[in-house]
N, CA and C atoms of all chains as a GROMACS GRO file, in nm:
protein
  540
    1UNK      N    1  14.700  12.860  11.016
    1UNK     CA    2  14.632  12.940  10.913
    1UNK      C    3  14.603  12.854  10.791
    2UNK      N    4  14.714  12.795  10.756
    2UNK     CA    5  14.672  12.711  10.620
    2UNK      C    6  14.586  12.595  10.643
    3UNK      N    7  14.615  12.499  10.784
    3UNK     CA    8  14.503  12.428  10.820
    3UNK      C    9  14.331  12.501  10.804
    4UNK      N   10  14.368  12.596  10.850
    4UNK     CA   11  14.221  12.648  10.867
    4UNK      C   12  14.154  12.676  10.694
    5UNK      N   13  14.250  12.726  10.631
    5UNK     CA   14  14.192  12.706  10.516
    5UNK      C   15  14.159  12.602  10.404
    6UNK      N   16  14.187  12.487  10.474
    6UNK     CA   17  14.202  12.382  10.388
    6UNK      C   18  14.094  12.323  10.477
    7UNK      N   19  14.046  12.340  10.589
    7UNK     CA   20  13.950  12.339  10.674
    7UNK      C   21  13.802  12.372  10.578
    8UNK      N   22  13.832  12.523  10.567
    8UNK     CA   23  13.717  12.592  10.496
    8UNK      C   24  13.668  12.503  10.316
    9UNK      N   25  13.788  12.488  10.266
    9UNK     CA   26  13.755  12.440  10.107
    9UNK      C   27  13.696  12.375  10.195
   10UNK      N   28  13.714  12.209  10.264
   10UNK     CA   29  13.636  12.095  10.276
   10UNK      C   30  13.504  12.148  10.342
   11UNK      N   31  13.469  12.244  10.341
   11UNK     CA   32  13.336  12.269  10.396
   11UNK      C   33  13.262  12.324  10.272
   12UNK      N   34  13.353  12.394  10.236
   12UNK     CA   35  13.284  12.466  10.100
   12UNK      C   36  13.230  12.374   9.962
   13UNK      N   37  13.364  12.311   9.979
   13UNK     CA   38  13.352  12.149   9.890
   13UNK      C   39  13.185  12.065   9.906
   14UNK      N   40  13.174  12.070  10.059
   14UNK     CA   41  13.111  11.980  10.110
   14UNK      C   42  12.982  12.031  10.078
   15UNK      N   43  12.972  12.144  10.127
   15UNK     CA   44  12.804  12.210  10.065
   15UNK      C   45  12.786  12.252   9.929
   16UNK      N   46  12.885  12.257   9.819
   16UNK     CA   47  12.850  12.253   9.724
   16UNK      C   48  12.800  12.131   9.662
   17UNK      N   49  12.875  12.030   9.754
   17UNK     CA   50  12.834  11.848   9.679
   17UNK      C   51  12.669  11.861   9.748
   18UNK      N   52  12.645  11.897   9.863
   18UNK     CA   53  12.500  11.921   9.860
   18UNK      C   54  12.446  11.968   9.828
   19UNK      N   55  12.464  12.071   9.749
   19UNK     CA   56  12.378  12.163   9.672
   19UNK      C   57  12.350  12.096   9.491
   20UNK      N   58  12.469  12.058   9.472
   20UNK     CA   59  12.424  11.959   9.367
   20UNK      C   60  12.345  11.861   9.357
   21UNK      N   61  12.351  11.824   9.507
   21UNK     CA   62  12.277  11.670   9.508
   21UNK      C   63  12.106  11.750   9.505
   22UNK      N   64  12.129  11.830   9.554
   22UNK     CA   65  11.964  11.888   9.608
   22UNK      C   66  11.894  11.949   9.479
   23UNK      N   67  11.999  12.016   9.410
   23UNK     CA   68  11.951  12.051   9.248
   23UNK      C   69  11.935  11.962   9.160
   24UNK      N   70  11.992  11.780   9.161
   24UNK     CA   71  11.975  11.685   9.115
   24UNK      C   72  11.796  11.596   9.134
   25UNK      N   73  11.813  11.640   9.312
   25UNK     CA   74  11.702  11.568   9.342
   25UNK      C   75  11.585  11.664   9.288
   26UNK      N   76  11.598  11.778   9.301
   26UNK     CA   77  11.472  11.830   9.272
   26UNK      C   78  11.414  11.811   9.134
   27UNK      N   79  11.524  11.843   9.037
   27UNK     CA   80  11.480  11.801   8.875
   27UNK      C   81  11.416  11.677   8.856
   28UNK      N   82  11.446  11.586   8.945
   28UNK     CA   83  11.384  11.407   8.967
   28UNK      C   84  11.276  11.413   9.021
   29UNK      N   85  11.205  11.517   9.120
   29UNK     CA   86  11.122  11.531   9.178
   29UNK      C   87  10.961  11.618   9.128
   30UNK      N   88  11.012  11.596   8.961
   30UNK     CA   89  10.888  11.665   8.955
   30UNK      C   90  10.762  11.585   9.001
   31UNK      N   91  10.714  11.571   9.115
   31UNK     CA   92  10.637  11.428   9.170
   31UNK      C   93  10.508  11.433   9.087
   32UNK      N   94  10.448  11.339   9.098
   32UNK     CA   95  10.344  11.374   9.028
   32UNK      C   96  10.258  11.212   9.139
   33UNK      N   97  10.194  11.274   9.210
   33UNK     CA   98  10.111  11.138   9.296
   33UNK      C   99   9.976  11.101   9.254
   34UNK      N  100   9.973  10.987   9.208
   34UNK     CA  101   9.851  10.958   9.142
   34UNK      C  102   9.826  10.861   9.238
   35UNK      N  103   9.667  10.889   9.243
   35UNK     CA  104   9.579  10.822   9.337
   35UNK      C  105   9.543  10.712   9.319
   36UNK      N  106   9.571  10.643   9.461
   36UNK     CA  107   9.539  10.486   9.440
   36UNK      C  108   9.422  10.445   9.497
   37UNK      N  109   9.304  10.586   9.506
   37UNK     CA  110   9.186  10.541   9.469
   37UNK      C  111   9.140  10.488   9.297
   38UNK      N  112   9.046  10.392   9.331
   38UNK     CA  113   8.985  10.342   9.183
   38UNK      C  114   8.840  10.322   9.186
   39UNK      N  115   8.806  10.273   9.095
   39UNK     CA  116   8.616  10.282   9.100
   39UNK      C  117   8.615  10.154   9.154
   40UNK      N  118   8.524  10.158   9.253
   40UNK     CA  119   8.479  10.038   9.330
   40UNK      C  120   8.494  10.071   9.429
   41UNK      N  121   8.612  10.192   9.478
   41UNK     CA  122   8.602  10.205   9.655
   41UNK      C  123   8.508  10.336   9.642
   42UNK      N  124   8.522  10.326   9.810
   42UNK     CA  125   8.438  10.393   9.902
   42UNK      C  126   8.499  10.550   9.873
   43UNK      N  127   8.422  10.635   9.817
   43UNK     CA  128   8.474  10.808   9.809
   43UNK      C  129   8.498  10.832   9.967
   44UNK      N  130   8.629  10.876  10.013
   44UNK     CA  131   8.635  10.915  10.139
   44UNK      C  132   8.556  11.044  10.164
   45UNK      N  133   8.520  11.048  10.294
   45UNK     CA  134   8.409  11.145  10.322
   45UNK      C  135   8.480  11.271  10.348
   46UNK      N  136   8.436  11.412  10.300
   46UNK     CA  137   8.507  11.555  10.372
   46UNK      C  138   8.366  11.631  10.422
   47UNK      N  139   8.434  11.737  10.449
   47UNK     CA  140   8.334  11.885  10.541
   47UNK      C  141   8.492  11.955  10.466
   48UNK      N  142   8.422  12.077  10.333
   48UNK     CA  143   8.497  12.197  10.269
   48UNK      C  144   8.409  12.281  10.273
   49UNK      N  145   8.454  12.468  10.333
   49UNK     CA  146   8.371  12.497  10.262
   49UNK      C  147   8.378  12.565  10.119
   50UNK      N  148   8.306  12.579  10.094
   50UNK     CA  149   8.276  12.650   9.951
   50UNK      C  150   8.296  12.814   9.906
   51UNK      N  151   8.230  12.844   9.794
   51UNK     CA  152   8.265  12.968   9.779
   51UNK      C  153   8.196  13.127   9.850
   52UNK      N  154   8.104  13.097   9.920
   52UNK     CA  155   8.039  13.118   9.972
   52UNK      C  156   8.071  13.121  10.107
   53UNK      N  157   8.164  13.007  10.182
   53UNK     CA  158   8.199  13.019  10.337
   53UNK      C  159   8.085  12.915  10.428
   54UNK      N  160   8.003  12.827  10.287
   54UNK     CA  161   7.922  12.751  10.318
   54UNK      C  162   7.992  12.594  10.345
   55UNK      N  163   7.928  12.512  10.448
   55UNK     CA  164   7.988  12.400  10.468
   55UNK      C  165   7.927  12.267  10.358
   56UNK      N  166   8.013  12.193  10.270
   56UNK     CA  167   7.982  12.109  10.222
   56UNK      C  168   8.062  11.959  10.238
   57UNK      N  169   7.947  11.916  10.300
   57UNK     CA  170   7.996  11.741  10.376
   57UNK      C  171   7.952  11.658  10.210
   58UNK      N  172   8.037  11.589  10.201
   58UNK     CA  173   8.033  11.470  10.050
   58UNK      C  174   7.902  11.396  10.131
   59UNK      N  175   7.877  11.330  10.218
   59UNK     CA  176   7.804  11.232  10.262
   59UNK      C  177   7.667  11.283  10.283
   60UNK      N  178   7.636  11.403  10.276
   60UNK     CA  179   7.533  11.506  10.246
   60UNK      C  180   7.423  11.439  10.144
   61UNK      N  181   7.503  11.357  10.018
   61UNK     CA  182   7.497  11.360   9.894
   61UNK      C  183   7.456  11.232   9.865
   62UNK      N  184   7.486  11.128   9.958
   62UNK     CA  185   7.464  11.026   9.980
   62UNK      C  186   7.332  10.969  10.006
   63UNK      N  187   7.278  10.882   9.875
   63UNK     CA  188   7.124  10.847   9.859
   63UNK      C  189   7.042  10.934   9.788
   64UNK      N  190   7.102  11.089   9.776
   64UNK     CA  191   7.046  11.165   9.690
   64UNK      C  192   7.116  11.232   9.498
   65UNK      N  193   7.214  11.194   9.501
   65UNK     CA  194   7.258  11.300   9.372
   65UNK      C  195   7.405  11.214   9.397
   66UNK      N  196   7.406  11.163   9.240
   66UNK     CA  197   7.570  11.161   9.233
   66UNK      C  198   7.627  11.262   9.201
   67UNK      N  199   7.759  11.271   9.253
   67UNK     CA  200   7.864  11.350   9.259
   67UNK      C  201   7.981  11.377   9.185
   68UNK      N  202   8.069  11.474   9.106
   68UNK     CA  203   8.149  11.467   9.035
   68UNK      C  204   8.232  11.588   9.105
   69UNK      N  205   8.340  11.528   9.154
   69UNK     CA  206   8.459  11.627   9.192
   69UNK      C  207   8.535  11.639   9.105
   70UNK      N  208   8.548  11.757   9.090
   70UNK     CA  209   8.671  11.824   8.981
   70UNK      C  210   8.801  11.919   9.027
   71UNK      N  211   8.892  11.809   9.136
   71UNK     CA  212   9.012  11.902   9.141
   71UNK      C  213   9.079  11.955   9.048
   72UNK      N  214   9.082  12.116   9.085
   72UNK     CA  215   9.206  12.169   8.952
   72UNK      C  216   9.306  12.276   9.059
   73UNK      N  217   9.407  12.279   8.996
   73UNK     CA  218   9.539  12.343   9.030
   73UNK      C  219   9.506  12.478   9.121
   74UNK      N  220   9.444  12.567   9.070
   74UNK     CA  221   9.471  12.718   9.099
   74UNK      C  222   9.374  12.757   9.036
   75UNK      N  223   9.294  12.849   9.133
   75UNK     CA  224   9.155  12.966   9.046
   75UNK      C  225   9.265  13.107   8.941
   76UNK      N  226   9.221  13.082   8.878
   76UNK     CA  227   9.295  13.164   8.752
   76UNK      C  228   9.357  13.132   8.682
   77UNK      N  229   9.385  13.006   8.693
   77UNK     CA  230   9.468  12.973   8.582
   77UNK      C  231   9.380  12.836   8.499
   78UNK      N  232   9.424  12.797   8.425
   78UNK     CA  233   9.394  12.733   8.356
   78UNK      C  234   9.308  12.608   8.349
   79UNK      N  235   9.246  12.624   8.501
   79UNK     CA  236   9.182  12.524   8.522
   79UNK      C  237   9.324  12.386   8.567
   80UNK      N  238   7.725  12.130   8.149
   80UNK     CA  239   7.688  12.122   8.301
   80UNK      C  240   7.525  12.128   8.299
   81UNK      N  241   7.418  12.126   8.174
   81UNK     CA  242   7.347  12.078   8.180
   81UNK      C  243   7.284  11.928   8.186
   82UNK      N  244   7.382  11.845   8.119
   82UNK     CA  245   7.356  11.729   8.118
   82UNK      C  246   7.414  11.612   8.232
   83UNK      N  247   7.466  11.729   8.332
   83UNK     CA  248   7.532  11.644   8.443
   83UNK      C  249   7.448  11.677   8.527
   84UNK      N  250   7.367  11.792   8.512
   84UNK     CA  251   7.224  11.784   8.622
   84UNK      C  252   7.100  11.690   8.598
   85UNK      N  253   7.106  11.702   8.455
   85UNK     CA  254   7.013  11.594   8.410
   85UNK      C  255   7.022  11.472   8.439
   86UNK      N  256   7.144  11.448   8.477
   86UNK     CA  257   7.148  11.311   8.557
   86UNK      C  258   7.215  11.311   8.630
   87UNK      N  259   7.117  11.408   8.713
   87UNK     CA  260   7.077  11.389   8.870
   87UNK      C  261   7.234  11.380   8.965
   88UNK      N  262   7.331  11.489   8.904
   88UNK     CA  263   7.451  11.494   8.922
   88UNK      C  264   7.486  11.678   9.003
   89UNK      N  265   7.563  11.682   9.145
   89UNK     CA  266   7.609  11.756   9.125
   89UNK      C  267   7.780  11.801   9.135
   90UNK      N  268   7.815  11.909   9.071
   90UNK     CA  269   7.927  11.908   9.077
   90UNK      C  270   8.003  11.978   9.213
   91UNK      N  271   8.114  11.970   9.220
   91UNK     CA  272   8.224  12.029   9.268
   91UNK      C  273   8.361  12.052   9.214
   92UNK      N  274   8.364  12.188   9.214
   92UNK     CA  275   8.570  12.179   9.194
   92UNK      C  276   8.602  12.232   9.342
   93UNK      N  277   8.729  12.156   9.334
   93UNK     CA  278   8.771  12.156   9.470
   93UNK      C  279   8.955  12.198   9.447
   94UNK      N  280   8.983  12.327   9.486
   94UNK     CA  281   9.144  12.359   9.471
   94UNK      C  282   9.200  12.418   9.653
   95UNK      N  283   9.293  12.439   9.622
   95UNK     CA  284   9.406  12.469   9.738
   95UNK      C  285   9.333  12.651   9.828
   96UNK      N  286   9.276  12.707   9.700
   96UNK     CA  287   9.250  12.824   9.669
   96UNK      C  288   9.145  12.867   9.818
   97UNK      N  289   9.101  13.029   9.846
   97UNK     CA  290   9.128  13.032   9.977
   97UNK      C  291   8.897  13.055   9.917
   98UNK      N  292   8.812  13.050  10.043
   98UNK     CA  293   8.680  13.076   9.969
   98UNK      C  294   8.679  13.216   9.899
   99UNK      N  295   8.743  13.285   9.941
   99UNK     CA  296   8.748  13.440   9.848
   99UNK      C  297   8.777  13.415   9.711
  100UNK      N  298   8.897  13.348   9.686
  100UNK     CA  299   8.971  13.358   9.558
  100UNK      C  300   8.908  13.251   9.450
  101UNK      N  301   8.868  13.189   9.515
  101UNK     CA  302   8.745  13.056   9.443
  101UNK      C  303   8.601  13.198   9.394
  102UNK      N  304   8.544  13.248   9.515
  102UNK     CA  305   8.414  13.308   9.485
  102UNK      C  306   8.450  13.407   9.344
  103UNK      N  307   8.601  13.478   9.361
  103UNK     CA  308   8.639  13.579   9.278
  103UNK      C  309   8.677  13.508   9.136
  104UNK      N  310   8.721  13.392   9.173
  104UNK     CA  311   8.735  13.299   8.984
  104UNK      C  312   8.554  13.275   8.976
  105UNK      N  313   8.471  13.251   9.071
  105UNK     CA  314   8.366  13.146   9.047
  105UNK      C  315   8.250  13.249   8.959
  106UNK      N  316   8.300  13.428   9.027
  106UNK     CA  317   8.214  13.494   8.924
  106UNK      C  318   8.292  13.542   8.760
  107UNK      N  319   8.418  13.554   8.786
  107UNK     CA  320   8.496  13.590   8.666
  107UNK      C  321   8.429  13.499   8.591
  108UNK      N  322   8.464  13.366   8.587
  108UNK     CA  323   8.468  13.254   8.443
  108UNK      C  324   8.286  13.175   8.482
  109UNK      N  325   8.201  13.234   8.561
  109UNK     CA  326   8.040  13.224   8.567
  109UNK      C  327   7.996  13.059   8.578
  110UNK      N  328   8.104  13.012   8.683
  110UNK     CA  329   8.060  12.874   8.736
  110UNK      C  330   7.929  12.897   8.820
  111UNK      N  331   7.872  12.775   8.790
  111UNK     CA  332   7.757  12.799   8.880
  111UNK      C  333   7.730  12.720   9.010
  112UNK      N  334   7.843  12.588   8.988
  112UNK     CA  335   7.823  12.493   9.080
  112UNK      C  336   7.937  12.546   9.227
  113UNK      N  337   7.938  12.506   9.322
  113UNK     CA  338   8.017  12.557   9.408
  113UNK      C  339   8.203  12.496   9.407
  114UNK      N  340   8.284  12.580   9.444
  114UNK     CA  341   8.406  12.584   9.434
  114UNK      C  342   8.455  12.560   9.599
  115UNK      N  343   8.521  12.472   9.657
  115UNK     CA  344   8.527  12.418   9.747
  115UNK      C  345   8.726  12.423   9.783
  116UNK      N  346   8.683  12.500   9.897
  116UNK     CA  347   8.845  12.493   9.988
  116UNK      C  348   8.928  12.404  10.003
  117UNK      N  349   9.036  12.362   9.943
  117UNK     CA  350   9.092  12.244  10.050
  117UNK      C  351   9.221  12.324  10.113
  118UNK      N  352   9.187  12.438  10.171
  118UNK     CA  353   9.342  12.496  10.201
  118UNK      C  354   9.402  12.461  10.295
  119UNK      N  355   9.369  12.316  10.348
  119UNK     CA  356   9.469  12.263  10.470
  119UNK      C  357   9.529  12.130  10.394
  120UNK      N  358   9.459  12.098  10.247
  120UNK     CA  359   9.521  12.020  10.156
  120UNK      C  360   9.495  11.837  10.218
  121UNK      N  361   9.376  11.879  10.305
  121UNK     CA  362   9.340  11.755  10.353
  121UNK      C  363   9.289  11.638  10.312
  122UNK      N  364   9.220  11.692  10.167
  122UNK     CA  365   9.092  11.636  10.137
  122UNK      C  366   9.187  11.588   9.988
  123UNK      N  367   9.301  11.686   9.945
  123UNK     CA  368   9.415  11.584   9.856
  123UNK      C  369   9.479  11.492   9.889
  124UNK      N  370   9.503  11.532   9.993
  124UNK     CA  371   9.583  11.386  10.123
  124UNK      C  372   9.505  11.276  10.129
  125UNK      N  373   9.367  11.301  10.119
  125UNK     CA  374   9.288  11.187  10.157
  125UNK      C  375   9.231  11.132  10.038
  126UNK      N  376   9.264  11.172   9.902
  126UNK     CA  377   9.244  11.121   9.778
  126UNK      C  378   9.382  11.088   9.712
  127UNK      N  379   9.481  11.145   9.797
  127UNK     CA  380   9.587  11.081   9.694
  127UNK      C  381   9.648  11.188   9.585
  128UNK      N  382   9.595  11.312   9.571
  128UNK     CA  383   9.672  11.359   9.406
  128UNK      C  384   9.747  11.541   9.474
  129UNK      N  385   9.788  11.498   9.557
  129UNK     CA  386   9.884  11.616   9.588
  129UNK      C  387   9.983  11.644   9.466
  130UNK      N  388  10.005  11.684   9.426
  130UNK     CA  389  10.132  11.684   9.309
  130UNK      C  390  10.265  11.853   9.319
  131UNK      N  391  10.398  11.806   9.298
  131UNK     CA  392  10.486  11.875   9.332
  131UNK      C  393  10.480  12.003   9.194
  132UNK      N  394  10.450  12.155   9.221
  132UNK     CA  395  10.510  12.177   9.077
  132UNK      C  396  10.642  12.268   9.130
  133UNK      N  397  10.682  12.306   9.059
  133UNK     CA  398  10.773  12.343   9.048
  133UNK      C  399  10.784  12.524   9.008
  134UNK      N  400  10.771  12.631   9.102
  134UNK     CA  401  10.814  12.755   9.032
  134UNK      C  402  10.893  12.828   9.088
  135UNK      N  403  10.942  12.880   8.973
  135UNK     CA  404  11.072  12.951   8.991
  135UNK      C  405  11.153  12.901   9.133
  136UNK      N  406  11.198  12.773   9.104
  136UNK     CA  407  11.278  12.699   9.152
  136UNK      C  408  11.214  12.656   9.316
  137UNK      N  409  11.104  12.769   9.326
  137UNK     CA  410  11.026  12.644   9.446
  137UNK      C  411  10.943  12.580   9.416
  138UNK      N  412  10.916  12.490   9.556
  138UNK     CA  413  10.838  12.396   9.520
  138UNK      C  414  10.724  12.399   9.641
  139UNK      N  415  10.588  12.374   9.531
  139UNK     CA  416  10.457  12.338   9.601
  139UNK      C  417  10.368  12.264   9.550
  140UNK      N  418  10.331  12.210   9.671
  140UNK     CA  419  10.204  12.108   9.688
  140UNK      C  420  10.054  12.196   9.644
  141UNK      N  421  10.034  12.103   9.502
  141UNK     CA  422   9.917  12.164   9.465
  141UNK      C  423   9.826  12.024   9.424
  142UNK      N  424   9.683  12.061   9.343
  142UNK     CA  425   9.662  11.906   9.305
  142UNK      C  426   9.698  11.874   9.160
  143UNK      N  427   9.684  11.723   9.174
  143UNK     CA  428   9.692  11.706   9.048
  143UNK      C  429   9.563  11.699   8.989
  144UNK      N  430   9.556  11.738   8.856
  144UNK     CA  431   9.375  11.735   8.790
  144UNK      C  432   9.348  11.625   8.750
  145UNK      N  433   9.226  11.586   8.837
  145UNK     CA  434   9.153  11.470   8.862
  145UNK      C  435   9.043  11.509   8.908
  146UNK      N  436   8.966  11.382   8.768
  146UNK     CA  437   8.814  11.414   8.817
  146UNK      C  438   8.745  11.268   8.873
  147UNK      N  439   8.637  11.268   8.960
  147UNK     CA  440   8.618  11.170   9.079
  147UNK      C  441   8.491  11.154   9.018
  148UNK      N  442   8.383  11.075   8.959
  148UNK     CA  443   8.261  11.073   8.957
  148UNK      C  444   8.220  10.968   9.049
  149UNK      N  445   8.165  10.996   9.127
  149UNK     CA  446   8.100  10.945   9.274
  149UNK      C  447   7.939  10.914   9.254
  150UNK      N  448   7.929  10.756   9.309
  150UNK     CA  449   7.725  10.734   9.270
  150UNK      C  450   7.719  10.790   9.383
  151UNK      N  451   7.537  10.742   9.412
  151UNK     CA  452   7.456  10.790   9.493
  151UNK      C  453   7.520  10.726   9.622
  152UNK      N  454   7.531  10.597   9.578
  152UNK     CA  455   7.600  10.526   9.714
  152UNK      C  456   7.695  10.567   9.794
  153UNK      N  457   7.763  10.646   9.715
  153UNK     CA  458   7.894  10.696   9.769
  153UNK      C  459   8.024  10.606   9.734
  154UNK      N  460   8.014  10.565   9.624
  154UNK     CA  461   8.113  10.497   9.548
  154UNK      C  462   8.128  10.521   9.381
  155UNK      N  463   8.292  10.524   9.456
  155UNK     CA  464   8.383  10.607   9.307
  155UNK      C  465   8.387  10.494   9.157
  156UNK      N  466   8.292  10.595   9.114
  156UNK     CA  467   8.206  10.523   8.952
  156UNK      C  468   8.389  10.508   8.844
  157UNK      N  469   8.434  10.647   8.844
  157UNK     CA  470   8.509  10.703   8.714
  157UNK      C  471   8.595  10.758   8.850
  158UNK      N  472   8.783  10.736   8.777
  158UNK     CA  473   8.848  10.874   8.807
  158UNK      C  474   8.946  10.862   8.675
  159UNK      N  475   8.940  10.981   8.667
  159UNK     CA  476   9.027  11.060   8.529
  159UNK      C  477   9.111  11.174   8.554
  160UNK      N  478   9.266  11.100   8.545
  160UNK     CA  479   9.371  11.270   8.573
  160UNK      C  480   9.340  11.314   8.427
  161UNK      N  481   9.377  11.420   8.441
  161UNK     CA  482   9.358  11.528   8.326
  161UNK      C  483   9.529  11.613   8.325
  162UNK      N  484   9.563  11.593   8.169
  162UNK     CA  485   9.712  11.635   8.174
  162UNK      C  486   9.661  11.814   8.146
  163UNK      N  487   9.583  11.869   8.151
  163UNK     CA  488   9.549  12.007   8.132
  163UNK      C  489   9.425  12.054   8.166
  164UNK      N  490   9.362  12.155   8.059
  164UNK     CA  491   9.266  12.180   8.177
  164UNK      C  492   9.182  12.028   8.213
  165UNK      N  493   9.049  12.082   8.298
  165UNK     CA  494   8.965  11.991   8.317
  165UNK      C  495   8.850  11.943   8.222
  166UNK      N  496   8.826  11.818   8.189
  166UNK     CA  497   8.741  11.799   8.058
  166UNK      C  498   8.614  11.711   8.129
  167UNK      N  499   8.509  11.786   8.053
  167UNK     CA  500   8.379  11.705   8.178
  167UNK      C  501   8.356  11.624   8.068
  168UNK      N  502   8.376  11.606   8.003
  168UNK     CA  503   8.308  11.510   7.877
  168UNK      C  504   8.258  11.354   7.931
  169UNK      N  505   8.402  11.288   7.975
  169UNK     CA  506   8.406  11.120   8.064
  169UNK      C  507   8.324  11.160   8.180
  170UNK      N  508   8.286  11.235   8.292
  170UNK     CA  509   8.211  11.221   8.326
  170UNK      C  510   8.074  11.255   8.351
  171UNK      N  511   8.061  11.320   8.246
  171UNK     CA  512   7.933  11.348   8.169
  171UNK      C  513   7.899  11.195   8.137
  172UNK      N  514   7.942  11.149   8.072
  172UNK     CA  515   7.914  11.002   7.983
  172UNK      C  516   7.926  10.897   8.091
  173UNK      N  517   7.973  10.950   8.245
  173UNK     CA  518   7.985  10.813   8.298
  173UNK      C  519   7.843  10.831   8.380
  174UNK      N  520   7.812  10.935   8.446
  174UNK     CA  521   7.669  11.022   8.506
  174UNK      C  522   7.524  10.967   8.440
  175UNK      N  523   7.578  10.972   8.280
  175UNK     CA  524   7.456  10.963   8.203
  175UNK      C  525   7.411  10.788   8.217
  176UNK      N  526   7.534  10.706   8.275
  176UNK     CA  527   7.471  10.583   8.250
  176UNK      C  528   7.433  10.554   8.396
  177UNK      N  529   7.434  10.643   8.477
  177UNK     CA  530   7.437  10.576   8.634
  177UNK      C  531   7.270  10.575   8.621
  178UNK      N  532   7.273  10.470   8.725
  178UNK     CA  533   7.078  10.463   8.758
  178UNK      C  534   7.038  10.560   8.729
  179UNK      N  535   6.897  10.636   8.746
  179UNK     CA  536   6.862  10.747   8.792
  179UNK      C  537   6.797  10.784   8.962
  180UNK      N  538   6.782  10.637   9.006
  180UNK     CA  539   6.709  10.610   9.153
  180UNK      C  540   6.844  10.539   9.202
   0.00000   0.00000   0.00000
């Protein structure tokens, strides 16, 4: 009986040290990935569609109209 | 967004967001240019600016704000993260100097 409970702390022990570690890593993790595209390369090519349900290929665009993509977060908020 | 047509520019915003919820912001706030899906998050993957946020203690893959000004050629003129909203100003000014042919 007392084995078994001294069993249980070291488990309990054990997932709390992971739960710290995981609440540690996440605060470290606010990631933030910045693109190691730069001006001079090649815009990789997509097919999205739009708001509409219409298909828009980037390479469409190509020889006719430069292009300005503007990723943002979430429609409603703040841009 | 007149002077980014004027030179011979068009736009895109491109979010996570589904084509409904884009069409439903795109008439609320009276964008005119089209609002573009990436809801398989492919097209962040393939630029690089996935970014982690953080709510209410979960976590998701959204983008980070970045703007891409792309020539005719198909080569990336300008890119600019943006720590808030999105500001067309830089590539307004980078548009205005590209060729026009």
């Amino acid at each position: 009986m007392r084995s078994m409970h001294f069993k249980s702390m070291i488990v309990a022990a054990v997932l709390a040290g992971c739960m710290a570690a995981g609440a540690i890593r996440a605060q470290e993790d606010v990631k933030v990935t910045h693109t190691s595209l730069k001006a001079g390369d090649v815009a990789p090519d997509f097919t999205l569609l739009d708001n509409q349900w219409k298909q828009i290929r980037l390479s469409d665009y190509r020889g006719k109209k430069n292009v300005v993509l503007a990723f943002y977060v979430l429609a409603f908020t703040e841009g | 967004m007149a002077k980014l047509e004027a030179s011979d520019a068009v736009v895109f915003g491109i979010s996570i967001d589904s084509p409904a919820a884009n069409n439903a912001f795109a008439q609320k706030i009276g964008v005119t240019f089209p609002l573009l899906s990436d809801m398989n998050r492919k097209v962040l993957k393939q630029y690089g600016i996935l970014k982690m946020y953080n709510v209410q203690k979960e976590e998701y893959d959204w983008a980070q704000r970045t703007t891409f000004v792309i020539d005719k050629k198909g080569v990336i003129q300008s890119v600019e993260e943006e720590a808030s909203a999105i500001n067309p100003n830089n590539a307004v000014a980078v548009c205005t100097k590209l060729p026009k042919k």
